[in-house]
C-alpha positions in Angstrom: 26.0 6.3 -11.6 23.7 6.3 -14.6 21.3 9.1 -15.0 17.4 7.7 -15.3 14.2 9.2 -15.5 12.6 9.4 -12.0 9.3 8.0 -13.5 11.1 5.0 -14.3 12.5 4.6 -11.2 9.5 5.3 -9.0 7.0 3.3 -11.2 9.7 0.2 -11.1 9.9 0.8 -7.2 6.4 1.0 -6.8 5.4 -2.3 -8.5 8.2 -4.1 -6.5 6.1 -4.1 -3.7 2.7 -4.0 -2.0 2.1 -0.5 -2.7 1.7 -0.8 -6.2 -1.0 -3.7 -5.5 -3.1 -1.1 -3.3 -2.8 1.8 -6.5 -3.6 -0.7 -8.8 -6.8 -1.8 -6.7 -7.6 2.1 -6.6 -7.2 2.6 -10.3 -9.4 -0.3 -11.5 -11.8 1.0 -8.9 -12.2 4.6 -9.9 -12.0 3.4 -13.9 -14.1 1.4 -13.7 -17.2 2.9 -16.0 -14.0 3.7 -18.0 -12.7 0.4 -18.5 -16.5 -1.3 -19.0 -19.2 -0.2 -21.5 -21.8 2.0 -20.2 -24.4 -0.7 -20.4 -22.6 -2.9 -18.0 -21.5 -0.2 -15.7 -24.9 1.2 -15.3 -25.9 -2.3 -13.6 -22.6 -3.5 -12.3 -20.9 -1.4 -9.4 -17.6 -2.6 -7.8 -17.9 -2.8 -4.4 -14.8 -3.2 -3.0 -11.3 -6.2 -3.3 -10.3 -8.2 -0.6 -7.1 -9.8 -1.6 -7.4 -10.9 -5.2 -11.2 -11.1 -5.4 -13.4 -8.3 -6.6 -17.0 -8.1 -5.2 -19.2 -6.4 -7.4 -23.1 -5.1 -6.8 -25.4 -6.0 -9.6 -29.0 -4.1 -9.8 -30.9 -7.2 -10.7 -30.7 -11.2 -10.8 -30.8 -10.8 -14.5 -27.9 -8.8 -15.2 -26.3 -11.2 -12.4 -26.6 -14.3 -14.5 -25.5 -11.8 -17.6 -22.3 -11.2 -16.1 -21.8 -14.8 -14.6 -21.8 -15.8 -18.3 -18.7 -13.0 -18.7 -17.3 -13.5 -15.9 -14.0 -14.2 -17.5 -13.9 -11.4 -20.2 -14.6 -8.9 -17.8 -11.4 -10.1 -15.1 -9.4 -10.5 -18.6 -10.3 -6.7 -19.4 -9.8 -5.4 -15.8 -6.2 -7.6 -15.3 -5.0 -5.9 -18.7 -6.0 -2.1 -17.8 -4.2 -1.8 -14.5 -1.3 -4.3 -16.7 -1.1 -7.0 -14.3 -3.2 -10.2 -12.3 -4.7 -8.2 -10.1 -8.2 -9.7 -9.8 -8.5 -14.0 -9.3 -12.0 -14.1 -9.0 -14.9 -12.0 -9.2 -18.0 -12.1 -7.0 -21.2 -10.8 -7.9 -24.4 -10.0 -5.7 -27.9 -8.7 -5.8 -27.8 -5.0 -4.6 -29.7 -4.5 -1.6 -33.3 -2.5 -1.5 
């Protein structure tokens, strides 16, 4: 048997199934100011992922159109921090109150 590194081996056993989906979901999650500028992240909360979608809470109807228009950059940018497809679709809304 061939000595390896266990990080190796538990990252490579942790992407092969659905538990590394559920850390990945956490990581973009808690990164999230980390991942997007200040600017965006000071008017954009995530809210939550179910399945493949991420729902996100927006403070106002103009920063909703704002990040309808990046809509794509912004799941490009989050797919290639946690290094994989993680989010399909993003959906934004108006935060309540």
């Amino acid at each position: 048997m061939e000595p390896r590194l266990l990080g190796r081996v538990l990252k490579k056993f942790i992407a092969s199934n659905s538990l590394g989906e559920s850390i990945s979901q956490v990581e973009l999650l808690t990164r999230w100011e980390e991942i997007l500028s200040p600017v965006v992240s000071k008017h954009a909360k995530p809210a939550g992922i179910k399945g493949n979608e991420l729902l996100v809470e927006v403070s106002s109807s103009a920063w909703l159109n704002e990040l309808l228009f990046l809509k794509d950059k912004l799941k490009n940018r989050l797919n290639k921090e946690v290094g994989r497809e993680l989010i399909t679709e993003i959906r934004f809304y108006l935060k309540e109150g």
